[in-house]
C-alpha positions in Angstrom: 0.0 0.0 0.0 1.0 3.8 -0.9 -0.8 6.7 0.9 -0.2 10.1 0.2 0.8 11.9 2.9 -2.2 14.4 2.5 -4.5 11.2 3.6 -3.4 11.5 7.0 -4.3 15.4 7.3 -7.9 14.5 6.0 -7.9 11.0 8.3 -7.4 12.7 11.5 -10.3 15.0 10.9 -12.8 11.8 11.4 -15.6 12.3 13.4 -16.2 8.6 13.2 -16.0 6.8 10.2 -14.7 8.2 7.0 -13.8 6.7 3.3 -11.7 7.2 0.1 -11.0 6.0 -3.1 -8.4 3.5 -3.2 -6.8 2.8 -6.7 -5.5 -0.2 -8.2 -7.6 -2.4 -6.6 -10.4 -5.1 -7.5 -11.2 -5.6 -11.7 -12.9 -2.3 -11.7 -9.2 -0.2 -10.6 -11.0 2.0 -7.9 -12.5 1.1 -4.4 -14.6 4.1 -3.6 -17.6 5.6 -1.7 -20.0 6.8 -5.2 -20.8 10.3 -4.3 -23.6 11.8 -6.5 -24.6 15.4 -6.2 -22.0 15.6 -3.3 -23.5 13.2 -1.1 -22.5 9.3 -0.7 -25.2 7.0 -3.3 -23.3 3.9 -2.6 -20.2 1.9 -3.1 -18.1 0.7 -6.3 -16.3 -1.9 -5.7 -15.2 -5.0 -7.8 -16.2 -7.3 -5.5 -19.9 -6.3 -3.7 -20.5 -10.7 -2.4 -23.7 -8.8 -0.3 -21.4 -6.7 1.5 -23.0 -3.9 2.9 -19.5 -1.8 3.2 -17.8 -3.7 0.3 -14.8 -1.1 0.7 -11.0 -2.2 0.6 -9.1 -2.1 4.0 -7.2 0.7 3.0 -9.9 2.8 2.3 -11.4 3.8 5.3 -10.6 5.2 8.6 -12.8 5.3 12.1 -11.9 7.8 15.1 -10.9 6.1 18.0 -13.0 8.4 20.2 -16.2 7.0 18.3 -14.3 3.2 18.6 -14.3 3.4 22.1 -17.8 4.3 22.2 -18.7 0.7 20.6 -17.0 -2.0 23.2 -18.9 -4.2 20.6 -16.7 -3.7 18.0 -14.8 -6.6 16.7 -12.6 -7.7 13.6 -14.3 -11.0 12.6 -11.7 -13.0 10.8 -13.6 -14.2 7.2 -11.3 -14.0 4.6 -13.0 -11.1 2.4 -15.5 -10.3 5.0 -13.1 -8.2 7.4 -14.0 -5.0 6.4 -17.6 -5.7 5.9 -17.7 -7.5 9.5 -15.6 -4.6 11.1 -17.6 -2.1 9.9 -21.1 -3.6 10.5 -19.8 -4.0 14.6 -19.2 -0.8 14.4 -23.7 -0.2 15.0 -25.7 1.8 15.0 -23.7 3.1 12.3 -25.3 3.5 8.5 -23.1 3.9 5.3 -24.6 7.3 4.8 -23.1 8.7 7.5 -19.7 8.1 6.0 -17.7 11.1 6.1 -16.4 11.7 2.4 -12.8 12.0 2.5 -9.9 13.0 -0.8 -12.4 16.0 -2.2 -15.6 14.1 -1.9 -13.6 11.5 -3.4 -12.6 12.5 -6.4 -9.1 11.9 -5.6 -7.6 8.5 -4.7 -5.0 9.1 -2.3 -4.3 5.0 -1.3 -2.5 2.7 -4.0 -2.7 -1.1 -4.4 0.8 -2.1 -5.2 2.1 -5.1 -6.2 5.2 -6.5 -8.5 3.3 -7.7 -11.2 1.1 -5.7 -14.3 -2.4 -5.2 -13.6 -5.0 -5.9 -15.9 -6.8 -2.8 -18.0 -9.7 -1.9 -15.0 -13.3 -2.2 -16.5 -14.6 0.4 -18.6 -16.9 2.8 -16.3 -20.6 2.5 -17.2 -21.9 5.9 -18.0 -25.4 5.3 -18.3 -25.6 4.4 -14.6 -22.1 6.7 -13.0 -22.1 8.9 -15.6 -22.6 11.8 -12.8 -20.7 10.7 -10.0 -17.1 11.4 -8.9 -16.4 8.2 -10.1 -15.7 9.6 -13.8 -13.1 11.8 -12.5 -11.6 8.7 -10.5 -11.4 6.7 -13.7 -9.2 9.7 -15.2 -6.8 9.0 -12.4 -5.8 4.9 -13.1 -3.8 4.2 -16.1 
């Protein structure tokens, strides 16, 4: 994984849980909170398995102050659940009330990296993103 430094500016603003894009990452390229009309519509992700936060690891962050307020909180070990599992302990707690992080993310400031060539990402459908920030994300992976 590669953060940009400005990540952790933005990730220790969190009020409680907050997401961003995360690039190179599942056949789509992007892991991201879909933000239409500046607020969060749902998530795009490569992988969804009925997920209800099927976000990448790396893309999110929770405060420790609202952490503490959930002694329920766990990190179930399901190999592709974890975030999912994490996140869903995390209750009451509802994906819209994600804080948007990396300009309502339409920056990805977290990279997937790995030693090998990735695959071209799947072409973005327009017809159903074609006015969310995840055109501008698509600009961003190569």
């Amino acid at each position: 994984m590669i953060f940009s430094s400005f990540s952790y500016f933005q990730i220790r603003q969190t009020k409680k849980v907050s997401m961003f894009p995360v690039g190179l990452c599942t056949k789509f390229g992007i892991s991201s909170p879909i933000v239409k009309n500046g607020k969060f519509s749902g998530f795009y992700d490569g992988w969804i398995a009925g997920r209800r936060f099927p976000v990448d690891m790396a893309g999110f962050a929770v405060s420790v102050e609202f952490l503490l307020q959930r002694p329920n909180a766990t990190m179930p070990y399901r190999a592709g659940f974890e975030e999912d599992g994490f996140l869903k302990s995390l209750a009451p707690f509802d994906p819209r009330e994600v804080e948007l992080l990396a300009d309502n993310c339409t920056k990805i400031l977290a990279w997937h990296t790995q030693t090998k060539k990735n695959e071209p990402s799947a072409p973005l459908d327009m017809k159903l993103y074609g006015s969310t920030n995840l055109v501008e994300l698509k600009k961003q992976i190569v």
